[in-house]
C-alpha positions in Angstrom: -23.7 16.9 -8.0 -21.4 20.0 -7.9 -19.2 18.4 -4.9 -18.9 15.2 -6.7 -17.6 16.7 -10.2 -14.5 18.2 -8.6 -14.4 14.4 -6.3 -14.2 12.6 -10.3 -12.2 15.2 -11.9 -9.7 14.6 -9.3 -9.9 10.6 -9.7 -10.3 10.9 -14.0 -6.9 13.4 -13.9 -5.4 10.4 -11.6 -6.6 7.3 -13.6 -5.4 9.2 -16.8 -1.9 10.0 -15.0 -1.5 6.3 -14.2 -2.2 4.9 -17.1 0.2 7.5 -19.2 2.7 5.9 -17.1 2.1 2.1 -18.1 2.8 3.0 -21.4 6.6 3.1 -20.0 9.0 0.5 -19.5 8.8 -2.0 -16.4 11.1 -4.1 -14.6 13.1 -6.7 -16.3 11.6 -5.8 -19.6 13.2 -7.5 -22.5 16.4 -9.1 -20.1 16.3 -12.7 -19.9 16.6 -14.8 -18.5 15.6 -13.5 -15.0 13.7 -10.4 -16.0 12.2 -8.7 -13.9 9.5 -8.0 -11.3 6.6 -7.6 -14.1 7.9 -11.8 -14.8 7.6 -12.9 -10.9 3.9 -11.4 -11.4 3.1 -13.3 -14.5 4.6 -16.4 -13.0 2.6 -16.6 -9.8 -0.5 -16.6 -12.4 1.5 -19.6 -14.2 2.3 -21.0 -10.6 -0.8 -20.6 -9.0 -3.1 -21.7 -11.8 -0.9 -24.9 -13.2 0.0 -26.0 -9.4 -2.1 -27.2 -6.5 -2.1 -25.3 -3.4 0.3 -27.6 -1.3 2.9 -26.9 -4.3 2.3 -23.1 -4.3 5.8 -22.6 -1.6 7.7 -25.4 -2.2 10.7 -26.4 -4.8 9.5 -29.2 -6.6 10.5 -29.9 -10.5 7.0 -28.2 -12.1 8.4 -24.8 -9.2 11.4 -23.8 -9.4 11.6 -21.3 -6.4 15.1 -20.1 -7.4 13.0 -18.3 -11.0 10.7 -16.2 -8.8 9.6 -18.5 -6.4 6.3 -17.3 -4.6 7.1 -14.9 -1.4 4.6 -13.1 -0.4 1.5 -14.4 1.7 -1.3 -16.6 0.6 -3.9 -13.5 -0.6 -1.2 -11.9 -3.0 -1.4 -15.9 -4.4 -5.2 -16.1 -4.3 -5.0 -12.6 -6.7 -2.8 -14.1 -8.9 -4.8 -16.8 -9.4 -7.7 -14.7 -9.7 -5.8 -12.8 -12.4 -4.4 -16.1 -14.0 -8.3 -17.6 -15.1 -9.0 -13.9 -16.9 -6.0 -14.7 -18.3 -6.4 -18.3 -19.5 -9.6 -17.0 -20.9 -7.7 -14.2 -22.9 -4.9 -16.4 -24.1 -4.1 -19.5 -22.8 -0.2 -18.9 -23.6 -0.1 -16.7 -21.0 -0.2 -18.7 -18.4 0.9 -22.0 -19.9 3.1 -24.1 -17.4 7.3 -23.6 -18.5 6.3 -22.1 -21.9 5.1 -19.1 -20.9 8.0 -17.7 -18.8 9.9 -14.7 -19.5 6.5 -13.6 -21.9 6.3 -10.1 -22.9 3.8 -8.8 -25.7 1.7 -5.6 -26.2 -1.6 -7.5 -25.5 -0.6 -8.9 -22.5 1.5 -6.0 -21.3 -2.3 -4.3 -21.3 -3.5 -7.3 -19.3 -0.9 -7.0 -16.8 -1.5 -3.0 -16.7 -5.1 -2.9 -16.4 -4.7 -5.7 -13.5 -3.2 -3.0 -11.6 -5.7 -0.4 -12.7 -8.3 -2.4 -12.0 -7.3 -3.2 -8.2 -6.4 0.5 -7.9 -10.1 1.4 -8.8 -11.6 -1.3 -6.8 -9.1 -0.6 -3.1 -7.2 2.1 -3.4 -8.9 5.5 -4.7 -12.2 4.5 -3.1 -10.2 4.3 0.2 -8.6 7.6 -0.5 -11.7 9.1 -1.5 -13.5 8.3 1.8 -10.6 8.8 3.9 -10.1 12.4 2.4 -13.9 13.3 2.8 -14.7 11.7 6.3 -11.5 11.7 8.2 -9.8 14.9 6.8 -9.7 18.2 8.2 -10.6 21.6 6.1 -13.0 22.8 4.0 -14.5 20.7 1.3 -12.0 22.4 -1.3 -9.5 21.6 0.9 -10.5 17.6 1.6 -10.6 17.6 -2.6 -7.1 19.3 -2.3 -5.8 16.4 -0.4 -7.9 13.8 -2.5 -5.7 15.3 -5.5 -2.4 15.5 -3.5 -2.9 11.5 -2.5 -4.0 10.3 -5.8 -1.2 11.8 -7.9 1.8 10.6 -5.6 4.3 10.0 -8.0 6.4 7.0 -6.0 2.8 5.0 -6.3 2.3 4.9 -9.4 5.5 4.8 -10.9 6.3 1.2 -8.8 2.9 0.3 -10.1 2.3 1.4 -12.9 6.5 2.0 -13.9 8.2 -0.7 -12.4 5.0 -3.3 -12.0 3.9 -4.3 -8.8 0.5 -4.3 -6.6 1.1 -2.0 -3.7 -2.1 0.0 -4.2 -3.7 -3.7 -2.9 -2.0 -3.7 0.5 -1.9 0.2 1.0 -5.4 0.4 0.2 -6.1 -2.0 2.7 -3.8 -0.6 5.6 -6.0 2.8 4.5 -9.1 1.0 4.9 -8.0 0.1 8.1 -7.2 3.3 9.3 -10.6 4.2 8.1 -12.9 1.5 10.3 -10.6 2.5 13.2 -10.9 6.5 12.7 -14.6 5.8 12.3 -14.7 3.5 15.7 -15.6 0.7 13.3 -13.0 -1.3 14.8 -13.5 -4.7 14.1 -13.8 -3.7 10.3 -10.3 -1.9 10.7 -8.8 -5.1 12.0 -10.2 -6.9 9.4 -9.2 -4.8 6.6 -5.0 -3.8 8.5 -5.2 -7.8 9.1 -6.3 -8.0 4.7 -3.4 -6.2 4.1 -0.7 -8.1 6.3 -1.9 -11.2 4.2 -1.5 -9.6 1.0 2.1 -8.2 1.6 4.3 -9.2 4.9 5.8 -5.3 4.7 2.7 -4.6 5.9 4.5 -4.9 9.7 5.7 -2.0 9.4 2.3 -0.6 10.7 1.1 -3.2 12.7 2.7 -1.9 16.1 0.7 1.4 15.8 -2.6 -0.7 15.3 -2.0 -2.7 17.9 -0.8 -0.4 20.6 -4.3 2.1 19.5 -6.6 -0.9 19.8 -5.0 -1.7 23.0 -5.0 1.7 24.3 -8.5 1.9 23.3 -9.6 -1.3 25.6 -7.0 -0.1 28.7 -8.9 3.3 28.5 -12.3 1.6 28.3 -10.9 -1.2 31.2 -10.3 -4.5 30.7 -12.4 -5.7 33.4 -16.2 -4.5 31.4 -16.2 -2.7 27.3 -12.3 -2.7 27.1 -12.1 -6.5 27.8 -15.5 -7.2 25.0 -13.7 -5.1 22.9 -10.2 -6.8 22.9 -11.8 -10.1 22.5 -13.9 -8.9 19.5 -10.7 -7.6 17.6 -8.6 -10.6 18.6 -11.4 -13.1 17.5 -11.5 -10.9 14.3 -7.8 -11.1 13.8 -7.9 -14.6 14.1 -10.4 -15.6 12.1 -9.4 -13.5 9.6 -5.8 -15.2 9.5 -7.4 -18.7 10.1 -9.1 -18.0 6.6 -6.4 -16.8 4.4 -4.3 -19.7 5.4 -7.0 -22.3 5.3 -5.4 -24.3 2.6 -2.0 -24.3 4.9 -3.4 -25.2 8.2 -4.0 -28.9 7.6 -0.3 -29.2 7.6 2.6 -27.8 9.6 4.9 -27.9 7.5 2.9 -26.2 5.0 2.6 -23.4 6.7 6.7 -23.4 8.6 7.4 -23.2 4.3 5.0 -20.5 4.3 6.5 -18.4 6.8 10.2 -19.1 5.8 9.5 -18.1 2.3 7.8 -14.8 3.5 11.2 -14.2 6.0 14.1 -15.0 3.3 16.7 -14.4 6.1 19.9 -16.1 4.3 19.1 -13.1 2.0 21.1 -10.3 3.8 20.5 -6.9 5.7 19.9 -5.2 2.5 19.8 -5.6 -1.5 20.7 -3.0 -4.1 20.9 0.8 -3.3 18.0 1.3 -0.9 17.9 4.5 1.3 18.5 3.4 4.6 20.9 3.3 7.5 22.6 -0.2 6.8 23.2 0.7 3.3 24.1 4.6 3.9 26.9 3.1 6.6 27.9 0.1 4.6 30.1 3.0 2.5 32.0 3.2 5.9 31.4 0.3 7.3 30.8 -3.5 5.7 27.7 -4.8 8.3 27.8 -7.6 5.6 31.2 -8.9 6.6 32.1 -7.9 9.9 28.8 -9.2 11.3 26.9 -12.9 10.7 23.4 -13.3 9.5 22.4 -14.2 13.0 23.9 -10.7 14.9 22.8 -8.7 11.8 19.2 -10.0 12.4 19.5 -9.6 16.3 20.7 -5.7 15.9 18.0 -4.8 13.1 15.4 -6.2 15.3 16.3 -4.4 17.9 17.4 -0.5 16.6 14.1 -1.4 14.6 12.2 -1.7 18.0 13.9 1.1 19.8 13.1 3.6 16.9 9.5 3.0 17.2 8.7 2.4 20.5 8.7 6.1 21.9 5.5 7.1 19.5 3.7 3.6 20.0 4.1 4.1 23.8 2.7 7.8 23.6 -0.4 6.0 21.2 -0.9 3.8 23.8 -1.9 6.2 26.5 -3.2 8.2 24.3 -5.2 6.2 21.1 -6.5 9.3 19.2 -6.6 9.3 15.8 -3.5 12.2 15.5 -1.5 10.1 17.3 -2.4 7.3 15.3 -1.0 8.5 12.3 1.8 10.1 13.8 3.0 6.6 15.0 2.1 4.8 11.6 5.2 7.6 10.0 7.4 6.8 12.8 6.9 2.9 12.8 7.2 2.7 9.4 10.2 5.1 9.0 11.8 3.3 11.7 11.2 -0.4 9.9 12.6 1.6 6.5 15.5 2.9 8.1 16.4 -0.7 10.3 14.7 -3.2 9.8 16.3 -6.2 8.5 16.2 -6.9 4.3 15.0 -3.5 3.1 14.1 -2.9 -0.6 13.9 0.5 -2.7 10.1 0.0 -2.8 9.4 -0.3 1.2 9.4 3.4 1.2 6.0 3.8 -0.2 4.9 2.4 2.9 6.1 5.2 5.1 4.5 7.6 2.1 1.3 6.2 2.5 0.9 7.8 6.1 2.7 10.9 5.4 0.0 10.9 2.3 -3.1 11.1 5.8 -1.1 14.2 6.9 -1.5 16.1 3.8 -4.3 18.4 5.2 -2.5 19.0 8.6 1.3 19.8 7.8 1.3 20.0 3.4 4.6 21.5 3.0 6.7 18.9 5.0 4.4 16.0 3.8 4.6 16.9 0.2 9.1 17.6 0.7 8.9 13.8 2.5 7.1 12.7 -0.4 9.1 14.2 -3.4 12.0 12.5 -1.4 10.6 9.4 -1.0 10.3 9.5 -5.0 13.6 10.6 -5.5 15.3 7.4 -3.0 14.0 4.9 -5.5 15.7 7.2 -8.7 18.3 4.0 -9.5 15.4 2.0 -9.4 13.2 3.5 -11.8 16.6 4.6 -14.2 17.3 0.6 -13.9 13.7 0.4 -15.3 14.4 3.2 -18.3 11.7 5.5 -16.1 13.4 8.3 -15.9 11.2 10.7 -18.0 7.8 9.8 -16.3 9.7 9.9 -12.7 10.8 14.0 -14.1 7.5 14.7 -15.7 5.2 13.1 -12.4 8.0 14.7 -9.9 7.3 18.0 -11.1 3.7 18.2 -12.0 3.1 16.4 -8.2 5.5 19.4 -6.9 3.9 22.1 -8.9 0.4 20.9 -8.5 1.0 20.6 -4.3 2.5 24.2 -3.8 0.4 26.3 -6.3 -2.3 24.6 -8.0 -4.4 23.2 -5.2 -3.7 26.4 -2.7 -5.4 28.5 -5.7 -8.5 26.0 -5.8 -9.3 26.4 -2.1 -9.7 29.7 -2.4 -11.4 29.8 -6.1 -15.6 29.5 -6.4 -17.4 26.8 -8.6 -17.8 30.0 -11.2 -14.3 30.8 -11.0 -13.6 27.3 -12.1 -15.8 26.8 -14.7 -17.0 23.9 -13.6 -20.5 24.1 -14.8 -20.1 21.9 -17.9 -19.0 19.1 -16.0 -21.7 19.3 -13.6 -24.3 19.1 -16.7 -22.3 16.2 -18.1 -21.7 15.0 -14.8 -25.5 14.8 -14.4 -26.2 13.5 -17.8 -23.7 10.6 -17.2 -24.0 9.4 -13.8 -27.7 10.6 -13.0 -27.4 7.8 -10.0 -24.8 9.3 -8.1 -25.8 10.6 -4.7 -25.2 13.8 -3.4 -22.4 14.8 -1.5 -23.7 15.3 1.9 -21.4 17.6 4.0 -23.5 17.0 6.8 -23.5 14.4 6.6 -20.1 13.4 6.6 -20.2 16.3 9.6 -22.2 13.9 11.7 -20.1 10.8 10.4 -17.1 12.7 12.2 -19.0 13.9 15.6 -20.0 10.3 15.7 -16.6 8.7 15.1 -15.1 10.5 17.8 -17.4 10.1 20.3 -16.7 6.1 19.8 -13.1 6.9 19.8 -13.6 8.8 23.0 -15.7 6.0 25.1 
């Protein structure tokens, strides 16, 4: 009980931080007629709920796709959805077909918030949890260090919770997948990584470390006996994963070509707004834009994008361990960031997410990377009136990361004063199991023995 009091003071302090933030501003909020980003979520529930599936994609006269047309892939619609019957249940006006665009009130601005809340409770912190307690290095103190560090990440929950958006969906599945594969589960890693590249397409930006560590995995074990089982077993999971998420589309081609060309808006440019990367750092000098078509801009993104991450994937593929996993997860998704065709401010949070895993193993440059990756999206969040929780998050994550969570490794459960919580604790949740460091000890040994075969 005492291990899993500091565990659910670390998720209540984070829960509380988050939803402080939604009290803020989000995107587009009172700016017709386009609004903003919290809109295009409420309008996939209209969409989604008012539309049949065949319609979901395409411009017809009840879906406009030029007012926040659907464009990510078909789970992010089948959440919507989800979200829009709660909501039709709430208030019908919510969701109501042409009526209900561009609505904003404080009851449904709570909808919308605990939406995110409750996907972040359901995907996300468990994943960080389990991550931080099985795959982690350290002490226990230290694995609730990181836990702490993860969870209050101020870029996260200001896009979520500031701006409005689901990434704690995807993220929490990409983690999820990084989970089943540093537990040799790998055929629940694929499942989970191949989750998350339905839910949001910027979930490529990790896919060529996952691929090239289950492949090293089955070259190392030979493709002739268990390397050749086990690359059939992930690519039939892949499959059959992807075969499900689209089963509405697959009855149709060109369902699923207007799928796939409204996930890759190519006519839309290299890059949008002030993002921090390359193309838009050297567009001050140079205009990519003009000088170059849509076709060469495409062709030279694709390829620096390639070239940038191919040294660490190469390295994971002779060598799948889990470091180098997550070493080539940072570099493949720094190199999509920093390359990669049709950028926005928000892609950095995927990049953060595994410089979040290295937390225990290098903290000071992992906690710079991520006060920078907050500050990159800055004209974002000041676009979305955010400035004073981005400052107050910003510092407490800083603060909290260099002196706070040093000082509770090397503090007792007495010093802390912990006691009453664990009484409460007790009182409260009397079902909760103990934390099991041996377990979780044994989890590990396990884990790497499967990693090693």
């Amino acid at each position: 009980m005492e291990n899993w009091s500091l565990v659910s003071l670390c998720v209540l302090l984070a829960l509380t931080t988050r939803w402080a933030v939604s009290f803020n501003s989000y995107s587009g909020a009172d700016k017709p007629p386009m609004f903003g980003d919290y809109e295009a979520q409420r309008h996939w529930q209209e969409v989604t709920y008012n539309l049949p599936v065949h319609e979901w994609y395409f411009n017809t006269t009840e879906n406009d796709l030029n007012y926040w047309g659907l464009d990510y892939p078909p789970l992010t619609a089948y959440h919507s959805l989800l979200c829009a019957y709660v909501a039709k249940l709430i208030n019908p006006e919510w969701v109501e077909l042409y009526t209900s665009r561009g609505y904003e009130s404080p009851a449904h601005k709570l909808f919308m918030r605990a939406t995110v809340l409750v996907a972040d409770i359901l995907i996300y912190i468990p994943a960080v949890v389990v991550y931080c307690l099985y795959l982690a290095e350290g002490s226990f103190k230290k694995k609730v260090s990181t836990i702490f560090c993860i969870l209050l990440y101020p870029g996260l929950t200001l896009i979520d919770y500031g701006h409005f958006q689901y990434n704690s969906v995807s993220l929490g599945l990409a983690l999820w997948g990084v989970i089943g594969l540093g537990l040799g589960r790998d055929m629940l890693g694929s499942f989970a990584f191949t989750l998350a590249l339905n839910y949001k397409q910027m979930e490529l930006y990790h896919s060529l470390p996952f691929f090239c560590y289950l492949l090293g995995k089955c070259v190392k074990q030979g493709l002739t006996g268990r390397g050749l089982l086990l690359l059939v077993k992930v690519g039939g999971t892949v499959l059959v994963t992807f075969a499900l998420c689209w089963l509405p589309f697959l009855s149709d081609s060109q369902q699923i070509l207007q799928v796939v060309h409204r996930l890759f808006p190519v006519a839309r440019g290299l890059f949008e707004d002030k993002v921090a990367n390359t193309w838009c750092s050297l567009n001050v000098l140079i205009k990519i834009k003009t000088l170059m078509s849509t076709g060469s801009q495409l062709s030279l993104s694709f390829v620096l994008t390639l070239l940038a991450a191919l040294p660490s994937s190469i390295k994971l593929l002779t060598r799948p361990t889990l470091w180098q996993f997550k070493l080539a997860l940072v570099n493949s998704s720094l190199a999509f960031f920093l390359f990669s065709y049709q950028v926005h401010e928000k892609s950095i949070l995927l990049p953060a997410l595994p410089v979040c895993l290295l937390l225990s193993d290098i903290p000071l440059v992992a906690l710079w990377f991520l006060q920078v990756s907050t500050f990159s999206m800055l004209p974002l969040l000041l676009k979305d009136g955010l400035l004073l929780p981005y400052a107050v998050t910003s510092m407490a994550f800083l603060y909290l990361g260099l002196f706070l969570l040093s000082a509770l490794q090397r503090s007792t459960d007495e010093q802390l004063h912990l006691q009453p919580y664990h009484t409460l604790l007790s009182i409260v949740a009397p079902c909760l199991p103990r934390l099991n460091l041996g377990l979780i000890t044994k989890w590990k040994v396990r884990a790497e023995r499967w990693v090693a075969l």
